[in-house]
KOLZA-919819 format. One record per residue: residue in one letter; chain; x, y, z of N, C-alpha, C, O in turn. Coordinates in steps of 0.2 Angstrom, whole numbers. Layout:
N
+----+----+-------+-------+-------+-------+-------+-------+-------+-------+-------+-------+-------+-------+
| aa | ch |   n_X |   n_Y |   n_Z |  ca_X |  ca_Y |  ca_Z |   c_X |   c_Y |   c_Z |   o_X |   o_Y |   o_Z |
+----+----+-------+-------+-------+-------+-------+-------+-------+-------+-------+-------+-------+-------+
|  A |  A |     X |     Y |     Z |     X |     Y |     Z |     X |     Y |     Z |     X |     Y |     Z |
...
+----+----+-------+-------+-------+-------+-------+-------+-------+-------+-------+-------+-------+-------+
This chain:
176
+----+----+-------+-------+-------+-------+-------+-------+-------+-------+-------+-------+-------+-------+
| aa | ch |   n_X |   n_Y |   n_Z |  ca_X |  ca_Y |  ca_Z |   c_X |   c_Y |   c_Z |   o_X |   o_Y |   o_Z |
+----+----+-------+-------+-------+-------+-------+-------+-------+-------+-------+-------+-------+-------+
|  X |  A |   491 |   537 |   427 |   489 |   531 |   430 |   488 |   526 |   425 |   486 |   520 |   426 |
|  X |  A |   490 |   529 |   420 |   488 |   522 |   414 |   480 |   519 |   412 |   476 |   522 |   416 |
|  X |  A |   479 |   516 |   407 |   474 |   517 |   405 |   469 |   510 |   410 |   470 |   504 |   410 |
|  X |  A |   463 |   515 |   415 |   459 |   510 |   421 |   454 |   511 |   417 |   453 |   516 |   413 |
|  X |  A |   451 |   502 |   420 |   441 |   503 |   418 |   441 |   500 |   426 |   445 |   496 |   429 |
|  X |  A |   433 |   503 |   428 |   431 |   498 |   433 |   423 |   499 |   430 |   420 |   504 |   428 |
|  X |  A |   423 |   492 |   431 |   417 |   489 |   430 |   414 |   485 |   437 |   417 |   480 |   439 |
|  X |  A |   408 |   486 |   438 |   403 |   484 |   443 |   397 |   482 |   442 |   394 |   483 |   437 |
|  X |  A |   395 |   477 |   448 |   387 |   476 |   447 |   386 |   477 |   456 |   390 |   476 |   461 |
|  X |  A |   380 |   480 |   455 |   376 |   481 |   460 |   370 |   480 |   462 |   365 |   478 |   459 |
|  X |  A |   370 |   480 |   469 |   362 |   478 |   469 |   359 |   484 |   478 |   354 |   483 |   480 |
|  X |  A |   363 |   486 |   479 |   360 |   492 |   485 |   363 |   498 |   484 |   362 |   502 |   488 |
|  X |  A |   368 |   498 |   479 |   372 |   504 |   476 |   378 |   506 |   481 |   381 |   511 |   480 |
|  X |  A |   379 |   502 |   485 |   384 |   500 |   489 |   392 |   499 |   485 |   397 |   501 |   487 |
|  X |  A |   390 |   495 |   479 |   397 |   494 |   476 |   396 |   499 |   472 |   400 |   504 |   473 |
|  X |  A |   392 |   500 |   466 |   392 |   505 |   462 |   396 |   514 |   468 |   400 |   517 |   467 |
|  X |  A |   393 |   513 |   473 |   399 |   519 |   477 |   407 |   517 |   478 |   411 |   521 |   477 |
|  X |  A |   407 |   512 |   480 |   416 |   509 |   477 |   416 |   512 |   472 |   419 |   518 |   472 |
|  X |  A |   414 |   509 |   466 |   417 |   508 |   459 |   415 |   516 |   456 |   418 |   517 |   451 |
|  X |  A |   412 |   520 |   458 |   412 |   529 |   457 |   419 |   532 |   463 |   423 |   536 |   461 |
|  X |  A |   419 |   529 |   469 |   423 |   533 |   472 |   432 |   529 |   470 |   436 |   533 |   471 |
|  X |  A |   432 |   523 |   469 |   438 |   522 |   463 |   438 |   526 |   458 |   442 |   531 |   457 |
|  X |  A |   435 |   525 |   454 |   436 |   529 |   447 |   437 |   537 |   449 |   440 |   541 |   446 |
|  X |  A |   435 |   538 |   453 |   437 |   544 |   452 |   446 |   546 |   455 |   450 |   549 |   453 |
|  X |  A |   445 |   541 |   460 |   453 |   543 |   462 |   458 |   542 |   457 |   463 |   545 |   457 |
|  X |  A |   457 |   537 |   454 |   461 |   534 |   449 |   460 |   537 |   441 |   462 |   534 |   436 |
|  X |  A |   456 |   543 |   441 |   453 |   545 |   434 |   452 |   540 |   429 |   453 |   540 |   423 |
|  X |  A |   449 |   536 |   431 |   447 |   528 |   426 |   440 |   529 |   423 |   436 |   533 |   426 |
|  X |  A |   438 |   525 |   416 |   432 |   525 |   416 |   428 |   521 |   421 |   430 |   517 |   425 |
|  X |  A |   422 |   524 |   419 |   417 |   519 |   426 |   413 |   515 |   422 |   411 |   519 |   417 |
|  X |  A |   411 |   508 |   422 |   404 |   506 |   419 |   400 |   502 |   422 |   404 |   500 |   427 |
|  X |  A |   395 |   499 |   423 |   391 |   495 |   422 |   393 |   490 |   419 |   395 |   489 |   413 |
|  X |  A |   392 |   485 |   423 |   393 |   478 |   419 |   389 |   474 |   412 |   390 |   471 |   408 |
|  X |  A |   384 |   477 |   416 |   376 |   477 |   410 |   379 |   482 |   403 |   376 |   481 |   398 |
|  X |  A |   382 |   485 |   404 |   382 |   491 |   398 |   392 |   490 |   397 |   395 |   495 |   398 |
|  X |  A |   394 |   485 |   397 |   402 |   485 |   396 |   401 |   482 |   389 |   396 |   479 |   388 |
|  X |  A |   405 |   483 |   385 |   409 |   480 |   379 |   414 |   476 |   380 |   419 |   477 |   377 |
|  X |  A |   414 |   469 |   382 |   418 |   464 |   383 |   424 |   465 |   378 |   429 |   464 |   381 |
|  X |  A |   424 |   467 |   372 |   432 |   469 |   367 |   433 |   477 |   369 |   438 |   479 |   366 |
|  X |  A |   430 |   480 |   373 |   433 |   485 |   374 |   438 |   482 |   381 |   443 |   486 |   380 |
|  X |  A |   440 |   479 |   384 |   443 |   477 |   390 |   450 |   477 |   385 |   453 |   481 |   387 |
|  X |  A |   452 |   474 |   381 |   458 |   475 |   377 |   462 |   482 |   377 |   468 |   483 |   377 |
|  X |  A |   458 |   487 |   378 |   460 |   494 |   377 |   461 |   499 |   385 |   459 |   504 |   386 |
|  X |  A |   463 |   493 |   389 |   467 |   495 |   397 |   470 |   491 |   400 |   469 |   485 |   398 |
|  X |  A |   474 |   492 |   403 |   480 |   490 |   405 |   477 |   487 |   411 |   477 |   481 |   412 |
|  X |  A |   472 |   493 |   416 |   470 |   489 |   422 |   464 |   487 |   421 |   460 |   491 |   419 |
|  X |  A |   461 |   482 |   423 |   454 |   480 |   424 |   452 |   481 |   433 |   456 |   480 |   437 |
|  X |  A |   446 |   483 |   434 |   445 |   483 |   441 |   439 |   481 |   440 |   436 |   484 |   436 |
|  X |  A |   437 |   475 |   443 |   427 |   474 |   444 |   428 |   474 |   451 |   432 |   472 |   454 |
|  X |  A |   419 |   477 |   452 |   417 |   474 |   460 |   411 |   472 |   457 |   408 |   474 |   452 |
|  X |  A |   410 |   467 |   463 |   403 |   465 |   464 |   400 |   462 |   469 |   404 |   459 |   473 |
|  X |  A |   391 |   461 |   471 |   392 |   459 |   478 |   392 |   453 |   477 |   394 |   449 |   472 |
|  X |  A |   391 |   451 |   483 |   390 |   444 |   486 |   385 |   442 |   487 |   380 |   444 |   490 |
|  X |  A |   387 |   434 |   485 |   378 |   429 |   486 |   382 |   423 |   488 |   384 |   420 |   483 |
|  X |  A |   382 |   422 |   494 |   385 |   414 |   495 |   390 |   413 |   494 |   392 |   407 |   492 |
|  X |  A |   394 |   417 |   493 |   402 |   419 |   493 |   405 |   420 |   484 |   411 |   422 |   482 |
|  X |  A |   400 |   419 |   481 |   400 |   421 |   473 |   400 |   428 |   472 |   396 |   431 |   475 |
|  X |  A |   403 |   430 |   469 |   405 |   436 |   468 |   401 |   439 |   459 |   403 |   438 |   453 |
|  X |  A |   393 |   442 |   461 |   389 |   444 |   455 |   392 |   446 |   448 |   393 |   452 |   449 |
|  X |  A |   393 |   445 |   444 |   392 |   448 |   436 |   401 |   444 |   435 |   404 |   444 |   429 |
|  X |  A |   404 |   442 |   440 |   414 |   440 |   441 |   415 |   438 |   433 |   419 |   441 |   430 |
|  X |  A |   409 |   433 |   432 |   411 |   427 |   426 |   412 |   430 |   420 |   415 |   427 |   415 |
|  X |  A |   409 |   439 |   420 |   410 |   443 |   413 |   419 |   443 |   413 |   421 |   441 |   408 |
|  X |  A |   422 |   444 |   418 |   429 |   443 |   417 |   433 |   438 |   418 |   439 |   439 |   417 |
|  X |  A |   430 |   432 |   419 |   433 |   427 |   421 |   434 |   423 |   415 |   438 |   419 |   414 |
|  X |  A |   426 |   423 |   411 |   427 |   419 |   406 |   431 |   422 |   399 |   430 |   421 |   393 |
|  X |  A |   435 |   427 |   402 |   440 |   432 |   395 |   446 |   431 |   399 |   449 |   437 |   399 |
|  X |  A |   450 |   427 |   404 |   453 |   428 |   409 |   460 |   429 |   405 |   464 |   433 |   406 |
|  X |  A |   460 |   422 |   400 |   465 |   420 |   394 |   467 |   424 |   390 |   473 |   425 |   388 |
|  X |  A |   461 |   428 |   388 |   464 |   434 |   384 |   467 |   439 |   388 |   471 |   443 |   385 |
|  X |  A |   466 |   441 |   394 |   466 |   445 |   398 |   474 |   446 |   402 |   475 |   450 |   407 |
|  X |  A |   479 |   441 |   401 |   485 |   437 |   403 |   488 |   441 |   405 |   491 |   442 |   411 |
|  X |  A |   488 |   448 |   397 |   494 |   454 |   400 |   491 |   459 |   406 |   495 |   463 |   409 |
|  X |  A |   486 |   459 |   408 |   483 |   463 |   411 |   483 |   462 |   419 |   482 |   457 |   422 |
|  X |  A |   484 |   471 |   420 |   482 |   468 |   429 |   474 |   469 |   430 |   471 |   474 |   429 |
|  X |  A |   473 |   464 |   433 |   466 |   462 |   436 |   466 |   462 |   443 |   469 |   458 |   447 |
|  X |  A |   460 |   467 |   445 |   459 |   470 |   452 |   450 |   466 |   454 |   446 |   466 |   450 |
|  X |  A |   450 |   463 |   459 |   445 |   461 |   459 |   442 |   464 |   469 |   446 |   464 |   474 |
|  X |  A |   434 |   467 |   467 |   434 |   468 |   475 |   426 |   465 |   475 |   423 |   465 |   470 |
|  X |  A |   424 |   463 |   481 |   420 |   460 |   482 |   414 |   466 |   487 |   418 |   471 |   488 |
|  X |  A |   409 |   467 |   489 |   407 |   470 |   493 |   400 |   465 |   498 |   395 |   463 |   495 |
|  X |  A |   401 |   465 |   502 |   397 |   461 |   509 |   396 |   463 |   514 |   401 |   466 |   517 |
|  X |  A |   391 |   464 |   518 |   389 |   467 |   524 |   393 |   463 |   530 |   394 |   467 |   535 |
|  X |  A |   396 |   456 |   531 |   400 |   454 |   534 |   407 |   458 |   536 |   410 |   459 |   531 |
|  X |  A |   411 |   458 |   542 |   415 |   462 |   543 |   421 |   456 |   539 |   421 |   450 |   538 |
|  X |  A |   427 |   462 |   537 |   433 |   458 |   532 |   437 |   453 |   537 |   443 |   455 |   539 |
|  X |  A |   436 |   447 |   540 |   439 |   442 |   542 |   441 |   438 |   537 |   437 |   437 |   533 |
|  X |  A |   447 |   435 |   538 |   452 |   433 |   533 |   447 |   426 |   533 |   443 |   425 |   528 |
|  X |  A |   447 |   422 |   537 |   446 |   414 |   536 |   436 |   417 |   529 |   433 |   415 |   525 |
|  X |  A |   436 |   421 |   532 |   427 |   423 |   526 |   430 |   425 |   520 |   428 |   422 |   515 |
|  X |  A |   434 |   429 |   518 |   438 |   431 |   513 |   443 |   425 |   509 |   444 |   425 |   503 |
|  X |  A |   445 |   420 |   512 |   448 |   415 |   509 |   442 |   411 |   504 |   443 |   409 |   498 |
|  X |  A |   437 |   408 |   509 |   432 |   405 |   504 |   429 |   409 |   498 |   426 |   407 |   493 |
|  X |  A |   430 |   415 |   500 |   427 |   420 |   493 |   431 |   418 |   488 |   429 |   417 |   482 |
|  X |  A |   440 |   418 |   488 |   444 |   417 |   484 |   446 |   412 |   482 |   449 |   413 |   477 |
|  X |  A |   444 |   406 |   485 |   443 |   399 |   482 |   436 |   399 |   478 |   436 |   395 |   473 |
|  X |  A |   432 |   401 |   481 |   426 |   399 |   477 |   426 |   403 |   468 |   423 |   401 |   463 |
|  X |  A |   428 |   408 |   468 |   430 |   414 |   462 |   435 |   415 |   460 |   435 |   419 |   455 |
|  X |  A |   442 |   411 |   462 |   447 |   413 |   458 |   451 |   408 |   459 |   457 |   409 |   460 |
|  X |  A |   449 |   400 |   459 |   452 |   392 |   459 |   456 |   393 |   450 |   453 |   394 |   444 |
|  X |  A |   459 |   393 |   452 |   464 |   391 |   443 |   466 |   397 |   438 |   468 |   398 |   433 |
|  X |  A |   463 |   403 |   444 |   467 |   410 |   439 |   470 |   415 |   444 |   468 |   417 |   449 |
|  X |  A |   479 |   415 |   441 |   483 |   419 |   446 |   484 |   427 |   445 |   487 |   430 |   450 |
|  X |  A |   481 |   428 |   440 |   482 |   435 |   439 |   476 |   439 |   443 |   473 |   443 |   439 |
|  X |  A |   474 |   440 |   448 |   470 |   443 |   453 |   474 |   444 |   458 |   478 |   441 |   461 |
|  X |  A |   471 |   451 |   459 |   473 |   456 |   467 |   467 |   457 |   467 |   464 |   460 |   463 |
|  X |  A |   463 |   454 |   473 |   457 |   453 |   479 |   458 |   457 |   483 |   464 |   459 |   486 |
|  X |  A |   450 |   460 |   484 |   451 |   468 |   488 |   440 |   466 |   492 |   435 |   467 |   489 |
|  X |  A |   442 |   463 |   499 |   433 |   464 |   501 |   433 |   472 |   502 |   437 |   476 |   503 |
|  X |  A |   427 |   472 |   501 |   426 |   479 |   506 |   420 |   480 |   506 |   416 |   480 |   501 |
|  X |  A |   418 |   481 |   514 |   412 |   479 |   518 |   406 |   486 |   515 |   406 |   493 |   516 |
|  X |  A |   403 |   482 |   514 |   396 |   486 |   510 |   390 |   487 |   515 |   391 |   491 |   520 |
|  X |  A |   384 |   484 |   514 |   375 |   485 |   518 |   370 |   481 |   516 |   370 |   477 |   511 |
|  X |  A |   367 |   481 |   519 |   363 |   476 |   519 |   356 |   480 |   522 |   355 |   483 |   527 |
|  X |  A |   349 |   478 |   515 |   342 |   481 |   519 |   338 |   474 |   516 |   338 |   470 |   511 |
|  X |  A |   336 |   473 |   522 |   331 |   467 |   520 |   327 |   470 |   513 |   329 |   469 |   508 |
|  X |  A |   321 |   473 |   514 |   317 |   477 |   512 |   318 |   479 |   505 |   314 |   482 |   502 |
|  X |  A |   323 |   477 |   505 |   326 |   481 |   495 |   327 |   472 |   492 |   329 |   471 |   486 |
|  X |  A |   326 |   469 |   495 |   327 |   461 |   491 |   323 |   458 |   488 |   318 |   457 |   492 |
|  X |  A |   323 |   455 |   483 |   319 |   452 |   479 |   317 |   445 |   482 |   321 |   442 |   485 |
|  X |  A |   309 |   441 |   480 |   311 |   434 |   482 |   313 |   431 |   486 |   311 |   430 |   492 |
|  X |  A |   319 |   428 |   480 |   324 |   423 |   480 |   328 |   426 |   486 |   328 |   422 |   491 |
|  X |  A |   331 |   432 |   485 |   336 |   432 |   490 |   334 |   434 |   499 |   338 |   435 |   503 |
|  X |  A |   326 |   435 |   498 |   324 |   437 |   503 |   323 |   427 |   507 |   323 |   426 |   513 |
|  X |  A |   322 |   423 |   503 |   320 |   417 |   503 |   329 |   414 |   507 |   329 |   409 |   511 |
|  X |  A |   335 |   417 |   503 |   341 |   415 |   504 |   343 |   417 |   512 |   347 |   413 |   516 |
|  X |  A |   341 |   423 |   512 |   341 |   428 |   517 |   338 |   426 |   524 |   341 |   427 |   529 |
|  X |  A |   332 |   422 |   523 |   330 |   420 |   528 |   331 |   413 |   532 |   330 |   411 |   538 |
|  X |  A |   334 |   408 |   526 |   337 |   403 |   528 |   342 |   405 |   534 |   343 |   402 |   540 |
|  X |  A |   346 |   411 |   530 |   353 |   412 |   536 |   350 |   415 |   543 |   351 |   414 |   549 |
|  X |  A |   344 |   420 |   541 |   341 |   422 |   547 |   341 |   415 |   553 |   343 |   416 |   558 |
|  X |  A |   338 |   410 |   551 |   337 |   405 |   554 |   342 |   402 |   558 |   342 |   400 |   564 |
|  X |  A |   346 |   400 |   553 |   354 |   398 |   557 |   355 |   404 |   560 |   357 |   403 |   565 |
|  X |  A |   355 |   408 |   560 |   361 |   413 |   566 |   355 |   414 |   571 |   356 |   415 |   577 |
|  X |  A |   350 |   413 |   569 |   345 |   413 |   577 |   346 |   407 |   582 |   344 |   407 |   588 |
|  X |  A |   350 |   400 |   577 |   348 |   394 |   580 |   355 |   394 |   584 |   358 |   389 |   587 |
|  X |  A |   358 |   401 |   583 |   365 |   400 |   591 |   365 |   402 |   595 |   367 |   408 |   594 |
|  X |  A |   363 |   401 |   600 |   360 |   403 |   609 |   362 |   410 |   609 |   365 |   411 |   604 |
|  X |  A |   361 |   414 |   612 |   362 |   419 |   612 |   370 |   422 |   616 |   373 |   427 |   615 |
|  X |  A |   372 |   418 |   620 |   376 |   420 |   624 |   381 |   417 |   621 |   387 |   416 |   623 |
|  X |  A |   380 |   414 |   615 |   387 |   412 |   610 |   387 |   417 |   604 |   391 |   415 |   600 |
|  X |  A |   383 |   421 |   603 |   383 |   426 |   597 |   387 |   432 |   598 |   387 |   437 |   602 |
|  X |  A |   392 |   431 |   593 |   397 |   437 |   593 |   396 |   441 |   590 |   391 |   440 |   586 |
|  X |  A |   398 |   449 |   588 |   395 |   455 |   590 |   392 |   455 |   580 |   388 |   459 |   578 |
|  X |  A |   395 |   451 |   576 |   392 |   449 |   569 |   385 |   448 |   567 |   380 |   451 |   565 |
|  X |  A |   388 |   441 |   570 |   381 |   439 |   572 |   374 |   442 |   576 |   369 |   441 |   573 |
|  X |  A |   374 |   445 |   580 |   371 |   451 |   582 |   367 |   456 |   576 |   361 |   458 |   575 |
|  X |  A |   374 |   459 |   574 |   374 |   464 |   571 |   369 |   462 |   562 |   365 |   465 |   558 |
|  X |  A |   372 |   457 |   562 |   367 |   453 |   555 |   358 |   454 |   557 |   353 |   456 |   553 |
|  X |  A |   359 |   452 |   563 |   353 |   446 |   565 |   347 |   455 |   566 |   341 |   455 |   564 |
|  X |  A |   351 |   460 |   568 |   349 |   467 |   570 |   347 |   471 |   564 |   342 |   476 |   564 |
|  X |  A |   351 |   468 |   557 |   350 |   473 |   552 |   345 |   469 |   549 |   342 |   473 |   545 |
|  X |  A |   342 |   463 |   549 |   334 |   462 |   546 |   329 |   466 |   547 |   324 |   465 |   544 |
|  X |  A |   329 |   471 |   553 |   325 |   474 |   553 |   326 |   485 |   551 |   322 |   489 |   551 |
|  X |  A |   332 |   483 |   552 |   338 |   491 |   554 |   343 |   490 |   547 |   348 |   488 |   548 |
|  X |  A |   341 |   492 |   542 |   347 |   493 |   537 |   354 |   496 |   539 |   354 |   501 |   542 |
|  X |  A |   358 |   493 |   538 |   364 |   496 |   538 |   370 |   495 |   533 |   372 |   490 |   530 |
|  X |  A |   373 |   502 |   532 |   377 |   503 |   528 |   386 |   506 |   531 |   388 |   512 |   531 |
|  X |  A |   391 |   499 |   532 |   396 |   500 |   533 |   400 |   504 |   526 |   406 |   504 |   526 |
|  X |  A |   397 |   507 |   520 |   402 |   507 |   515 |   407 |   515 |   517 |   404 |   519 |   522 |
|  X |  A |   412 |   516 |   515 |   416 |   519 |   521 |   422 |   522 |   515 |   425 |   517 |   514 |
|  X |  A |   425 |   528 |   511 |   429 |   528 |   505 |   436 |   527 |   508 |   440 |   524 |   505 |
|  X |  A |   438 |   528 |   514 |   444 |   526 |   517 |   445 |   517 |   515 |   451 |   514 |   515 |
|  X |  A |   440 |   515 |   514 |   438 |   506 |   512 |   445 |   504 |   505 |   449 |   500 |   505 |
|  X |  A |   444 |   509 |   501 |   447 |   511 |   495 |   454 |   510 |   495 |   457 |   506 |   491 |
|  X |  A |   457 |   515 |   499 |   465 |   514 |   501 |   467 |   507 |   499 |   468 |   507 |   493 |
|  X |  A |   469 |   502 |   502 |   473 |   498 |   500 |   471 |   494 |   492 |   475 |   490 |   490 |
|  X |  A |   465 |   495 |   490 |   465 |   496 |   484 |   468 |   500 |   479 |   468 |   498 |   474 |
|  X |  A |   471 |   506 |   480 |   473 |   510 |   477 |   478 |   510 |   477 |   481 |   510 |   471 |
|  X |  A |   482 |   510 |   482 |   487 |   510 |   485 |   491 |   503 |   481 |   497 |   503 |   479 |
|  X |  A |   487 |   497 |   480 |   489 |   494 |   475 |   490 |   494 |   468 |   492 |   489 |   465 |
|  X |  A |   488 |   498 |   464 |   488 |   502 |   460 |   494 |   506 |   458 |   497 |   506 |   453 |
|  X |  A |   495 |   511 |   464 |   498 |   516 |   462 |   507 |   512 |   464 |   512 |   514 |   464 |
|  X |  A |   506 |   507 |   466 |   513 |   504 |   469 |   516 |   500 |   462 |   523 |   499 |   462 |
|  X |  A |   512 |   497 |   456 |   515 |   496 |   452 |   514 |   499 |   444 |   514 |   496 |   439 |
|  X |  A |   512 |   505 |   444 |   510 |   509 |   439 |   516 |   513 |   439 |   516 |   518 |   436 |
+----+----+-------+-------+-------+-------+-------+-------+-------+-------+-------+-------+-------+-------+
């Protein structure tokens, strides 16, 4: 499979299960974004990061983004994880927002979970802003997302799913 690192940042261990249930398919190393060696990235052919999502930014991305230049010869996998279902028009602003002026990216969402109750703060403060807006859509206009957002403030839930993987991998093994 050639020489893989996937590297992750986490925050409900949603992605860190991607970034273990990839590396193992792909016999890759696994790390920690907190514990990577930025010049170790020279010594693999593939790079893979995931990370979640905050307002369409993609957590710890910038560790690879800002070595993008050095990184030219390399193929670069990138997956996002978010409790919203993978609709294209929400996936597009992820990819503008994270990868305006770099072409070497293969973009992979894959829907993770979401627990009020495990968040800090800040993002409990961010958290409730959206609470608000999706309360403030009548109810007979709220589609089954929205709902389903509006439900898991109080009901955690965890769409993560290893079948999610597949077309990640499968992009992998199609140019390897």
């Amino acid at each position: 499979m050639g020489n893989v690192i996937v590297i992750y940042e986490s925050k409900y261990g949603t992605t860190e299960r991607y970034a273990n249930w990839i590396s193992k398919e792909l016999g890759a190393k696994c790390v920690k974004r907190k514990d990577l060696d930025i010049n170790e990235l020279s010594n693999f052919d593939t790079i893979i990061y995931g990370g979640w999502l905050c307002a369409a930014s993609i957590k710890g991305f910038k560790t690879i983004s800002d070595e993008i230049k050095k990184l030219k010869d390399k193929k670069i996998i990138v997956y996002s994880v978010g409790c919203s279902s993978p609709k294209k028009e929400a996936t597009d602003g992820i990819e503008k927002m994270n990868f305006e002026g770099i072409d070497n990216i293969n973009y992979f969402y894959l829907r993770g979970g979401f627990n009020y109750n495990k968040l800090g703060l800040g993002n409990k403060i961010l958290m409730n802003m959206l609470k608000i807006k999706l309360k403030s859509i009548k109810e007979e206009d709220r589609d089954e997302d929205t709902k389903g957002m509006l439900d898991a403030y109080t009901n955690p839930i965890d769409f993560t799913d290893k079948s999610n993987i597949v077309p990640l991998i499968n992009s992998i093994k199609r140019t390897v």
